[in-house]
PQR file of N, CA, C, O and H, with PARSE charges and radii, in Angstrom:
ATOM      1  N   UNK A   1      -4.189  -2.571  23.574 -0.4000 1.5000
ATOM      2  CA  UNK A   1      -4.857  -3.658  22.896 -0.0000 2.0000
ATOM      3  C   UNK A   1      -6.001  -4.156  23.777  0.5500 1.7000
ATOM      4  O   UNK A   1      -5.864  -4.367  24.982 -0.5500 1.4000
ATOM      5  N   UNK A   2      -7.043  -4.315  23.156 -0.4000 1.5000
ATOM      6  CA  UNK A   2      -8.590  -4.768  23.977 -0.0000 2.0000
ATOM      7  C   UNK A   2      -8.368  -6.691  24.094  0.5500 1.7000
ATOM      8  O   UNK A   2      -8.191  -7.425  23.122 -0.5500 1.4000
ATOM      9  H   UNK A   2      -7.154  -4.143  22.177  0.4000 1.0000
ATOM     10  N   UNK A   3      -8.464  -7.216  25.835 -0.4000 1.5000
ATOM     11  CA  UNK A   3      -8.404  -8.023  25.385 -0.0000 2.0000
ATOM     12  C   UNK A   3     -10.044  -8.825  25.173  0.5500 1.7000
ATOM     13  O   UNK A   3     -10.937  -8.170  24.634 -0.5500 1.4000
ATOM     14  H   UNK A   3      -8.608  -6.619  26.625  0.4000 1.0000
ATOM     15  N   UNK A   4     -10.281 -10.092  25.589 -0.4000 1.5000
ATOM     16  CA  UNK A   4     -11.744 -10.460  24.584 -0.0000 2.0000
ATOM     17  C   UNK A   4     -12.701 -10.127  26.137  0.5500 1.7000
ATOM     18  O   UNK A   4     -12.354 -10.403  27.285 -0.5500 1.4000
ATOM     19  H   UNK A   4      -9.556 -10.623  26.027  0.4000 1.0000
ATOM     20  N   UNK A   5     -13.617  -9.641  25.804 -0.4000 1.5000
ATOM     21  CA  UNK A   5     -14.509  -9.536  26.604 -0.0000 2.0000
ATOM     22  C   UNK A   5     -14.651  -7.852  26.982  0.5500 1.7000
ATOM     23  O   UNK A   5     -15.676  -7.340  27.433 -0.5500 1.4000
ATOM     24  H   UNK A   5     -13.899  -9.417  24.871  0.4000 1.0000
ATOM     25  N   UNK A   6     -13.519  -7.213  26.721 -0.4000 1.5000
ATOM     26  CA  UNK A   6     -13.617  -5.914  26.969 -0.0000 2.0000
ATOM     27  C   UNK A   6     -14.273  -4.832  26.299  0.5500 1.7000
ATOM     28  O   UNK A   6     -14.184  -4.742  25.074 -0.5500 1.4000
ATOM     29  H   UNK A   6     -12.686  -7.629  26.355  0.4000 1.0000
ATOM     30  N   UNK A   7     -14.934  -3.985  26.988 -0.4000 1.5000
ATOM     31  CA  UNK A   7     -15.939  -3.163  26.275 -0.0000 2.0000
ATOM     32  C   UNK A   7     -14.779  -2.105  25.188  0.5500 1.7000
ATOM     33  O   UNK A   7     -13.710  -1.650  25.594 -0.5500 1.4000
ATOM     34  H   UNK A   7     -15.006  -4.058  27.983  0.4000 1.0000
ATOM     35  N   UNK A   8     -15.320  -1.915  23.842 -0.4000 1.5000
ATOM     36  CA  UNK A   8     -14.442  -1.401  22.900 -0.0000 2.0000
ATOM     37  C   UNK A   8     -14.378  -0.236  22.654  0.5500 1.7000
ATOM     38  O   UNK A   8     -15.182  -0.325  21.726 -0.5500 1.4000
ATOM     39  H   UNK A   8     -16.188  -2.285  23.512  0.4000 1.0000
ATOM     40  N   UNK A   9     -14.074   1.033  22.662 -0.4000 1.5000
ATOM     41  CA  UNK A   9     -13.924   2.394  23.140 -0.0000 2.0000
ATOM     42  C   UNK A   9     -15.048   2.724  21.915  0.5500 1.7000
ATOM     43  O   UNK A   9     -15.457   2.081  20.948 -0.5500 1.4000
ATOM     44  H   UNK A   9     -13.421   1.106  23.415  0.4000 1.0000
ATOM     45  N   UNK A  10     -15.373   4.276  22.555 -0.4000 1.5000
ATOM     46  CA  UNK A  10     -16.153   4.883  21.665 -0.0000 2.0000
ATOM     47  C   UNK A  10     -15.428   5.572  20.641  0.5500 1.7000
ATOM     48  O   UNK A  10     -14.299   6.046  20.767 -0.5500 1.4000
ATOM     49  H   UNK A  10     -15.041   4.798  23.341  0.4000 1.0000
ATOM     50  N   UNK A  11     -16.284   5.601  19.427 -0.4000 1.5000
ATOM     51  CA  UNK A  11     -15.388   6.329  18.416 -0.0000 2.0000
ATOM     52  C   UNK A  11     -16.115   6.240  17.015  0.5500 1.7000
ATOM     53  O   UNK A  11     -16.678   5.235  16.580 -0.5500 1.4000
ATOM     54  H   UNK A  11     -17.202   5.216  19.325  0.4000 1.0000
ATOM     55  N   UNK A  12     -16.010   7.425  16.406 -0.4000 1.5000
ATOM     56  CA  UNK A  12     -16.495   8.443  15.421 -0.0000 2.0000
ATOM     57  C   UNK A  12     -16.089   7.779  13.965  0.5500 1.7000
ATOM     58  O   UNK A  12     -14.919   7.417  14.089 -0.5500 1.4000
ATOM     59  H   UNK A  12     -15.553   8.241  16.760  0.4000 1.0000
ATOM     60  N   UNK A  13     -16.487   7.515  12.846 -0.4000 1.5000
ATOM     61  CA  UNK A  13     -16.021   7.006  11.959 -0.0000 2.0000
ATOM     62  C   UNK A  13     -17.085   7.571  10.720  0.5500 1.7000
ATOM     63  O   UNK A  13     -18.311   7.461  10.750 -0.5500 1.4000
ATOM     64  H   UNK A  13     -17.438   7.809  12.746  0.4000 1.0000
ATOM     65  N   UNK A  14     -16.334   8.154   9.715 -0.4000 1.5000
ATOM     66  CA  UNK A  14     -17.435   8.240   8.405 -0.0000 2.0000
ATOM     67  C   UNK A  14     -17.936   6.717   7.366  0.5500 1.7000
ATOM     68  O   UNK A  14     -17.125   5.911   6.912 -0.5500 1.4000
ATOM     69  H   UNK A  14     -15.338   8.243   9.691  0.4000 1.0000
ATOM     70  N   UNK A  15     -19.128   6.662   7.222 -0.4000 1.5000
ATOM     71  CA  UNK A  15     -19.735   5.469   7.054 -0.0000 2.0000
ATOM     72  C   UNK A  15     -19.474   5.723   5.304  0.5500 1.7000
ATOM     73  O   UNK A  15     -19.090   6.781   4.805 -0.5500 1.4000
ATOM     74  H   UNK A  15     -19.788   7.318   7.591  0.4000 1.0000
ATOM     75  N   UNK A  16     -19.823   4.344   4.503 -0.4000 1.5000
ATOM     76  CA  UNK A  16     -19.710   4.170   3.738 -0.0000 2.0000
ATOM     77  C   UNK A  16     -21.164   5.135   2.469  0.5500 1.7000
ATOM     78  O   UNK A  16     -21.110   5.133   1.239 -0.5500 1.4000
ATOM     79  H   UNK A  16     -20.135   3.484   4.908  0.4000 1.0000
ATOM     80  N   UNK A  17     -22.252   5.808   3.321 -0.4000 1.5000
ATOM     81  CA  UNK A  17     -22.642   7.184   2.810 -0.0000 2.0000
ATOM     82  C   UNK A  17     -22.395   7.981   3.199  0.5500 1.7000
ATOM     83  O   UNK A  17     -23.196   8.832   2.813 -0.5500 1.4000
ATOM     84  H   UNK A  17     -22.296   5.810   4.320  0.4000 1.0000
ATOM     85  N   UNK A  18     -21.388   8.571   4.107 -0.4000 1.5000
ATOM     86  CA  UNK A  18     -20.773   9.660   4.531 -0.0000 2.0000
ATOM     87  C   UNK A  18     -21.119  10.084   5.187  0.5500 1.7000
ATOM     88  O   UNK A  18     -20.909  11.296   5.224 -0.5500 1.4000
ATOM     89  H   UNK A  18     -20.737   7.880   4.421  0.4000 1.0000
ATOM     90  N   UNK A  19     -21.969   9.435   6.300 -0.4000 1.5000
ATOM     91  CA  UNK A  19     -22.956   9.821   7.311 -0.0000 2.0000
ATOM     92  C   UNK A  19     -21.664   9.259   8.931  0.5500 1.7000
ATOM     93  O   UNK A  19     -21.282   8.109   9.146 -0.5500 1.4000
ATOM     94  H   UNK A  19     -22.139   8.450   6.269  0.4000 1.0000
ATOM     95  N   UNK A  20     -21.437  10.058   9.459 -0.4000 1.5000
ATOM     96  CA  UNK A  20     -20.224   9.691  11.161 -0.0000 2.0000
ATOM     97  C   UNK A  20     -21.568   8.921  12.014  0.5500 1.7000
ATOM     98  O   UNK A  20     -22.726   9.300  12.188 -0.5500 1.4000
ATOM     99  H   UNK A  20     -21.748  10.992   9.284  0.4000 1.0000
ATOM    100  N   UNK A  21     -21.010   7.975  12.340 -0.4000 1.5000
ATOM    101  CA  UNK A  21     -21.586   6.812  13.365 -0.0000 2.0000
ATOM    102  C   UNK A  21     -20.649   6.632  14.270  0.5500 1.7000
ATOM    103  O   UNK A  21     -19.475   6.839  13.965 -0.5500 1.4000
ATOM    104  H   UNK A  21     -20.069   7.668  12.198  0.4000 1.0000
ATOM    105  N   UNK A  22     -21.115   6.087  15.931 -0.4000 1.5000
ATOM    106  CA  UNK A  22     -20.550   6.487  16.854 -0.0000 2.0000
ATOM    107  C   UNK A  22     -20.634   4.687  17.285  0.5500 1.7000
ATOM    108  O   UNK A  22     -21.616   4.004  16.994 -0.5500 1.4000
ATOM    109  H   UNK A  22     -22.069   5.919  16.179  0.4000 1.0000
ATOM    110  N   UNK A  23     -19.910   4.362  17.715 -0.4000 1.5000
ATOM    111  CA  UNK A  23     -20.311   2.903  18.332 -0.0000 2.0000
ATOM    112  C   UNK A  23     -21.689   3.251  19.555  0.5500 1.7000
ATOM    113  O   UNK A  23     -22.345   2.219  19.698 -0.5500 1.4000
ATOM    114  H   UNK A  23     -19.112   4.917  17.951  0.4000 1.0000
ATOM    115  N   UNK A  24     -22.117   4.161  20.231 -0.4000 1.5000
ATOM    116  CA  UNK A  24     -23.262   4.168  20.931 -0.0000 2.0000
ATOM    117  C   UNK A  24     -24.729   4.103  19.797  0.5500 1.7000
ATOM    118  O   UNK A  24     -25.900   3.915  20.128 -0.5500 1.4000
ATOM    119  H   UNK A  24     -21.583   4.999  20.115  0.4000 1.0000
ATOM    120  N   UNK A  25     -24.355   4.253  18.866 -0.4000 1.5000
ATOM    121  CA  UNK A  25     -25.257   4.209  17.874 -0.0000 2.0000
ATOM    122  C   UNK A  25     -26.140   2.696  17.407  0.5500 1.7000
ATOM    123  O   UNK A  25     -27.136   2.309  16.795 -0.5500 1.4000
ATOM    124  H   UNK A  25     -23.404   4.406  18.597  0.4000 1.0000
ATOM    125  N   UNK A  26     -24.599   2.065  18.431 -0.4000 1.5000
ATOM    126  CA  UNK A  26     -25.713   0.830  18.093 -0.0000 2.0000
ATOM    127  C   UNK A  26     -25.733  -0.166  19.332  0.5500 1.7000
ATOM    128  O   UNK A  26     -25.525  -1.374  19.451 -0.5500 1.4000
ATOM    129  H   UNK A  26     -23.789   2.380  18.928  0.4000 1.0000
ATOM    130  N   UNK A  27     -26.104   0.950  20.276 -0.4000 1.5000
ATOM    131  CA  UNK A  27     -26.329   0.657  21.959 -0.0000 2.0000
ATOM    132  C   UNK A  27     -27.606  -0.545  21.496  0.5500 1.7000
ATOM    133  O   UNK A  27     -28.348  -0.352  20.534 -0.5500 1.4000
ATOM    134  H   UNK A  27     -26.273   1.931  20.178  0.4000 1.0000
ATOM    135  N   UNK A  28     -27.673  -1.714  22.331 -0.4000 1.5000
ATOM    136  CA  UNK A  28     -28.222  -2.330  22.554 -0.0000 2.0000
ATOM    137  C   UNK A  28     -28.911  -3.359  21.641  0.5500 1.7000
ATOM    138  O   UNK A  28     -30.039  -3.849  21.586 -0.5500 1.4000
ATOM    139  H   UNK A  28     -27.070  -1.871  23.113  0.4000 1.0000
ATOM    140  N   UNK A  29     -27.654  -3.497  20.877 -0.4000 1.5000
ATOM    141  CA  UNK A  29     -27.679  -4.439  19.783 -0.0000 2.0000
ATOM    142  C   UNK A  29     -26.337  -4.880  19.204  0.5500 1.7000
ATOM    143  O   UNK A  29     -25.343  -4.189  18.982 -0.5500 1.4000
ATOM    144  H   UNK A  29     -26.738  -3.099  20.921  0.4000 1.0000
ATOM    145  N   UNK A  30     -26.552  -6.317  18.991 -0.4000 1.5000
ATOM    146  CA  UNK A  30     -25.125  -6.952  18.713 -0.0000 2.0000
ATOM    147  C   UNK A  30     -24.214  -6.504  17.345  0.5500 1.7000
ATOM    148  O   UNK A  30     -24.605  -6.554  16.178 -0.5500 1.4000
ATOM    149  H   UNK A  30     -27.359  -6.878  19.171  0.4000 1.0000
ATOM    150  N   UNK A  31     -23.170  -6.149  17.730 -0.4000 1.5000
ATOM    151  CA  UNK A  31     -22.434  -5.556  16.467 -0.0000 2.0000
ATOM    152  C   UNK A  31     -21.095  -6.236  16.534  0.5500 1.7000
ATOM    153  O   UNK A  31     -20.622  -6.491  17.642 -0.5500 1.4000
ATOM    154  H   UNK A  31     -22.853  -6.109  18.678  0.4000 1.0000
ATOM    155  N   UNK A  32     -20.410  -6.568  15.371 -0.4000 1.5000
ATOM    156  CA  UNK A  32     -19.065  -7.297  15.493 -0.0000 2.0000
ATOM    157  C   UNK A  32     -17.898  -6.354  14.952  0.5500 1.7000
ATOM    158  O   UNK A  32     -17.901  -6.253  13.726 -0.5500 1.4000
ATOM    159  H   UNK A  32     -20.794  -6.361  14.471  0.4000 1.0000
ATOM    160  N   UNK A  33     -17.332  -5.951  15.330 -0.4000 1.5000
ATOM    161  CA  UNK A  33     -16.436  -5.042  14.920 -0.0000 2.0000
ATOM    162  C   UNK A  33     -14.832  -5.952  14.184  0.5500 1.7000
ATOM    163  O   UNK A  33     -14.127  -6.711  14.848 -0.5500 1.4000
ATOM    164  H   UNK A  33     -17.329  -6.033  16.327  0.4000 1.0000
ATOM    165  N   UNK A  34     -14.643  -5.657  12.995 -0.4000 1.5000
ATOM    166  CA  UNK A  34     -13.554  -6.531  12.500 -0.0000 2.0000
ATOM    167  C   UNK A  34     -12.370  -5.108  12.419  0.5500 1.7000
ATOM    168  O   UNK A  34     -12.600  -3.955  12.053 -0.5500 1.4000
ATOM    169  H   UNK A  34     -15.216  -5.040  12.456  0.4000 1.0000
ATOM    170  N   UNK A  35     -11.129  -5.701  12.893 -0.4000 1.5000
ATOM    171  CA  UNK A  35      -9.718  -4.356  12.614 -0.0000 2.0000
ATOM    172  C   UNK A  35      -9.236  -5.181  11.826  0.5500 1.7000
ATOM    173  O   UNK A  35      -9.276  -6.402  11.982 -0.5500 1.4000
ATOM    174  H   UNK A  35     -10.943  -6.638  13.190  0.4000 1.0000
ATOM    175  N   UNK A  36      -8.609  -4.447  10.676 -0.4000 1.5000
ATOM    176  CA  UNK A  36      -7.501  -4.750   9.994 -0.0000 2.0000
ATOM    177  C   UNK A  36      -6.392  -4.033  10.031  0.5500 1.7000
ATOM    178  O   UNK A  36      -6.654  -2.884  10.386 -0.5500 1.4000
ATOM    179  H   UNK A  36      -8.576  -3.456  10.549  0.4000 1.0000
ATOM    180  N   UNK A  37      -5.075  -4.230   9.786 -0.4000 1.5000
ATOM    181  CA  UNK A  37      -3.840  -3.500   9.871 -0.0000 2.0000
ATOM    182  C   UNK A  37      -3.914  -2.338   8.320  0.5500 1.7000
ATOM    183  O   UNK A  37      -4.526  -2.452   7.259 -0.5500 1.4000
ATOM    184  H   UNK A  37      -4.862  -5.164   9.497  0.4000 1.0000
ATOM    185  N   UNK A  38      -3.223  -1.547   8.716 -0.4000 1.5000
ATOM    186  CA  UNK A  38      -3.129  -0.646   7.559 -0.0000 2.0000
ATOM    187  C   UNK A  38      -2.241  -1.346   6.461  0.5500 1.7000
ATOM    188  O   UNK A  38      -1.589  -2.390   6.448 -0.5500 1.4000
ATOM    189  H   UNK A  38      -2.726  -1.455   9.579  0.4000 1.0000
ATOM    190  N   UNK A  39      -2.449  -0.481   5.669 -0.4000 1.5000
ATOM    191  CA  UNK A  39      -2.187  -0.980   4.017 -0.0000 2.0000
ATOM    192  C   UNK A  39      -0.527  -1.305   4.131  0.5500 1.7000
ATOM    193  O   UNK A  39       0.114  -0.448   4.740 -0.5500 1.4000
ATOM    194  H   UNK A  39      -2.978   0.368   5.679  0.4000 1.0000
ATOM    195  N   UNK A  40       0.175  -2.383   3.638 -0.4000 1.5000
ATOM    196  CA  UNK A  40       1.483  -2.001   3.835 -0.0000 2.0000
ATOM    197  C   UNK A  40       2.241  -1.868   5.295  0.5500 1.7000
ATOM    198  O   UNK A  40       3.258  -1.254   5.619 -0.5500 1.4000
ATOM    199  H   UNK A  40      -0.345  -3.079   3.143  0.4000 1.0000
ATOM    200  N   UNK A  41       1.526  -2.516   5.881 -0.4000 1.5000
ATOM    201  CA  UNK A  41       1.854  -2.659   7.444 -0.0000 2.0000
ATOM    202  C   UNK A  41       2.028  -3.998   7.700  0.5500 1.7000
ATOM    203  O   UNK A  41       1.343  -4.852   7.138 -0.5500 1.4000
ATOM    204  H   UNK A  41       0.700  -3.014   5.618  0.4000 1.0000
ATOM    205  N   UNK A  42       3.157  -4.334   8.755 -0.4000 1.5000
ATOM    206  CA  UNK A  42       3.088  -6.325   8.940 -0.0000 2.0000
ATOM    207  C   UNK A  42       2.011  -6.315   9.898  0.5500 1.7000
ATOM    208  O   UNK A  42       1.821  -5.174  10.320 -0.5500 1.4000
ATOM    209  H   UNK A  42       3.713  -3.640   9.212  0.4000 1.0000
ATOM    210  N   UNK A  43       1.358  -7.047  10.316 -0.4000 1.5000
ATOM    211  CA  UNK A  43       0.102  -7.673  11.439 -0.0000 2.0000
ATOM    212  C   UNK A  43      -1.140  -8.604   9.878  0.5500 1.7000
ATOM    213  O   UNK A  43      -2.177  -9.192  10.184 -0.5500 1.4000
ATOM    214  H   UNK A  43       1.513  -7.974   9.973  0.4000 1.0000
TER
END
């Protein structure tokens, strides 16, 4: 678990046009990253 202030790992994700974005992708600009728990999961 990341706690606050910690840099947030890199990682690969297909975007909502199906285009994979990398969190370095958005080196040097503020981005907020929100997690949610999976579907049917307690958290």
């Amino acid at each position: 678990m990341l706690k606050v202030g910690e840099k947030a790992p890199d990682f690969r994700l297909p975007s909502d046009t199906g285009k994979n974005i990398q969190l370095k992708d958005f080196a040097g600009r503020t981005l907020v990253l929100y997690f949610f728990p999976k579907a049917d999961t307690p958290g």
